[in-house]
N, C-alpha and C positions, 0 to 999 in steps of 0.2 A: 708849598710843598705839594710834589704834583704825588697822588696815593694810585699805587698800581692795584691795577686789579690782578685777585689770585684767580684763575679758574679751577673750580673742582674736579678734580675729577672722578667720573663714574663709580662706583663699588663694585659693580655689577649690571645685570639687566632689570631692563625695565620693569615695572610691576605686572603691567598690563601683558606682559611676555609670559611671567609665570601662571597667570588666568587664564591665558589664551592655551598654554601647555595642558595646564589642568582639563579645560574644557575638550581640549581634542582626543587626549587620554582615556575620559569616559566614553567619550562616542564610539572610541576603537573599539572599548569593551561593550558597548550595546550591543552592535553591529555583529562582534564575535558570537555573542549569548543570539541573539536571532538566527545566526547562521549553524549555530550547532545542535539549538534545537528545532529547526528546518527537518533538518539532516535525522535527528533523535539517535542520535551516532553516542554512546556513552562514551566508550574508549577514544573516539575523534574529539570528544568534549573536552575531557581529561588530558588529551595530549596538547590541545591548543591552551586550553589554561597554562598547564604545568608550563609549557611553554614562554611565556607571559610571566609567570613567577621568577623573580631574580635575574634572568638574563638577561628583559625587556628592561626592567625595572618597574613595572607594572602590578599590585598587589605583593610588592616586594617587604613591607613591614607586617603585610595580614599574612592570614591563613590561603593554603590554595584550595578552592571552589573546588565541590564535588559533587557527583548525582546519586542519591540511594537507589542502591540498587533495584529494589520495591515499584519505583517511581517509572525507571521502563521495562519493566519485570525481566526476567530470565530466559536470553532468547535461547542459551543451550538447553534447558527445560523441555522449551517449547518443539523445540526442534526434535528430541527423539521422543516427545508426545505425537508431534506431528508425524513422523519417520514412522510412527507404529504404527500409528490412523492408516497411513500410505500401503502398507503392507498387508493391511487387513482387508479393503476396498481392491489390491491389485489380485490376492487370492480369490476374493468377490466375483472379479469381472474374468478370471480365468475360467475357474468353477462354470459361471453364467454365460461361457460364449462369446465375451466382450470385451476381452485382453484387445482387439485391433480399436474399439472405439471410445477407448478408454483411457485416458493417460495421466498419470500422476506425478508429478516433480513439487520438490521442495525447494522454492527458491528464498530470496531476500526479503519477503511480504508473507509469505507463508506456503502452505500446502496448495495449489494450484491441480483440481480435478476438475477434467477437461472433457468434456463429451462432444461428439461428432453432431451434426445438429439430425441428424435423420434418425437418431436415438431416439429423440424428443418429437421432433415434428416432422410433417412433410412438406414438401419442398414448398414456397413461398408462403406457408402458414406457420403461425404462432400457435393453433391449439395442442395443448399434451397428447399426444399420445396415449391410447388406456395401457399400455405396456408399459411405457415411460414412466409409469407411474408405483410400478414397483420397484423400480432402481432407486428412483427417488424418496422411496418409503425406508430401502434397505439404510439410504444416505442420512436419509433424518433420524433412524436411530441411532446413529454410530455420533452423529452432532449431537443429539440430545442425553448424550451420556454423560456421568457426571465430571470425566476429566476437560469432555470439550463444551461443555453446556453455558460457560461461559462465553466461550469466543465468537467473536466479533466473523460476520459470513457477509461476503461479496457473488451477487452472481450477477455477471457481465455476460453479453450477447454480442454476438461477432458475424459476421457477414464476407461473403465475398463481392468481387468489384463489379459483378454481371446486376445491370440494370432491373428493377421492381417491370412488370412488364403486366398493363393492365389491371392494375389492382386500385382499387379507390379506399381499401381496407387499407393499406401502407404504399402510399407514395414512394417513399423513397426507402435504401437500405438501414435508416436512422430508425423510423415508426418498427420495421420486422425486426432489430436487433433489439430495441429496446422492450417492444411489447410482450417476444418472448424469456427476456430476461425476467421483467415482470410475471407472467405467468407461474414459472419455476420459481420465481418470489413468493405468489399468492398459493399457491399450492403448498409448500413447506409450512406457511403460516397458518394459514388457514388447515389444512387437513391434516398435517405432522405436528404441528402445534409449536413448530420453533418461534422462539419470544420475538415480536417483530423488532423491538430495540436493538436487537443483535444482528438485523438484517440488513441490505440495500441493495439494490438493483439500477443496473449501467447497463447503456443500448452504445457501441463505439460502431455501427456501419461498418466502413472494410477498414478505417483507419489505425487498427491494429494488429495487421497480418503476421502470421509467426512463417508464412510461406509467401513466395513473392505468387501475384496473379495470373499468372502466363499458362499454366498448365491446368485441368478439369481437377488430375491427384490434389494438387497444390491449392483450388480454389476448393477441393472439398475438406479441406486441413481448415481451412480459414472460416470454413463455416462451422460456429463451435458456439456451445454455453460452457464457460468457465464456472463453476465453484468456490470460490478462493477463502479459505479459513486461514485468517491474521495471527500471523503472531501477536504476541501483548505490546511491541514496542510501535508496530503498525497502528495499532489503535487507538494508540495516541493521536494518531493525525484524521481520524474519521471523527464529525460533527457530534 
């Protein structure tokens, strides 16, 4: 008697299909989680999960993932704390003569006070100015008060695109952006007494013009030391 073979067939897929599923599954979800906290985006965070819940099928039997609020603190807070600061420094520079060399915007990073650099120095030098040096004084009381005493202070130095000419002191517009950012670093620190932990200092050359280089007006825009006081969700991404 000749015995036929039955073949079976399938139930389904393969095992190694549903580990392979699995495994791709989480990497999507890593890759989300780095990319949202990249970003420190809460509600971009929130919307990408939520996302991902039930429609994906993805964290479809848990709970949907969430960020406490604490964690990147409160940027509307921060923003008419900041909005205040702004309005108190633009009465300042009214008062003072200095509403043309002065500029303040609240942007996506924070408060952004902007000085011309002839405020500060003369032209291809880094030293303060002894005048410079009350503005700076008014600056550091208005940060070392107790709403802003915590926040986290950026000052970046900026140049425009006309060559160092003769200088063995700064070669290039790299050493003058950066040395006089430092200076307005070591002065707050040292003589205003702002906490250095809360501080850092950034030289960008001309590689961050808010004007393009073609004109003197336009190259005198670009020559600037920024201020920048962080919101609290910014400071998350400083060392």
């Amino acid at each position: 008697m000749r015995k036929r073979k039955v073949e079976e067939k399938s139930g389904g897929a393969a095992e190694w299909l549903t580990t392979y599923s699995d495994m791709v599954t989480l990497l999507l979800c890593f890759f989300v989680l780095l990319f949202s906290f990249s970003e420190i985006d809460a509600q971009k965070f929130r919307s990408i999960m939520s996302s991902f819940q039930g429609g994906a099928g993805v964290l479809e039997s848990g709970t949907a993932m969430d960020i406490p609020e604490n964690l990147l603190g409160d940027d509307n807070v921060d923003a008419d704390e900041l909005a205040k600061l702004k309005s108190v420094i633009e009465e300042y520079a009214e008062d003072t003569g200095l509403k043309g060399e002065i500029t303040l915007t609240v942007e996506e990073r924070g408060l952004v006070i902007r000085f011309m650099d002839s405020i500060f120095f003369d032209s291809g030098k880094a030293d303060l100015k002894p005048e410079s040096k009350q503005i700076l004084h008014y600056v550091a009381e208005l940060l070392n008060r107790e709403e802003f005493k915590e926040k986290q202070i950026k000052i970046e130095g900026h140049t425009d695109t006309d060559p160092i000419i003769r200088s063995n002191t700064y070669p290039t517009n790299w050493e003058l952006s950066a040395i006089r950012a430092t200076n307005v670093l070591r002065y707050l620190v040292e003589d205003e007494k702002i906490s250095g932990d809360r501080i850092s200092s950034s030289g960008y050359s001309y590689y961050r013009p808010i004007a393009p280089n073609d004109t003197k007006k336009n190259k005198a825009k670009n020559r600037r030391v920024d201020i920048v006081i962080l919101k609290s969700s910014q400071e998350l991404l400083e060392p």
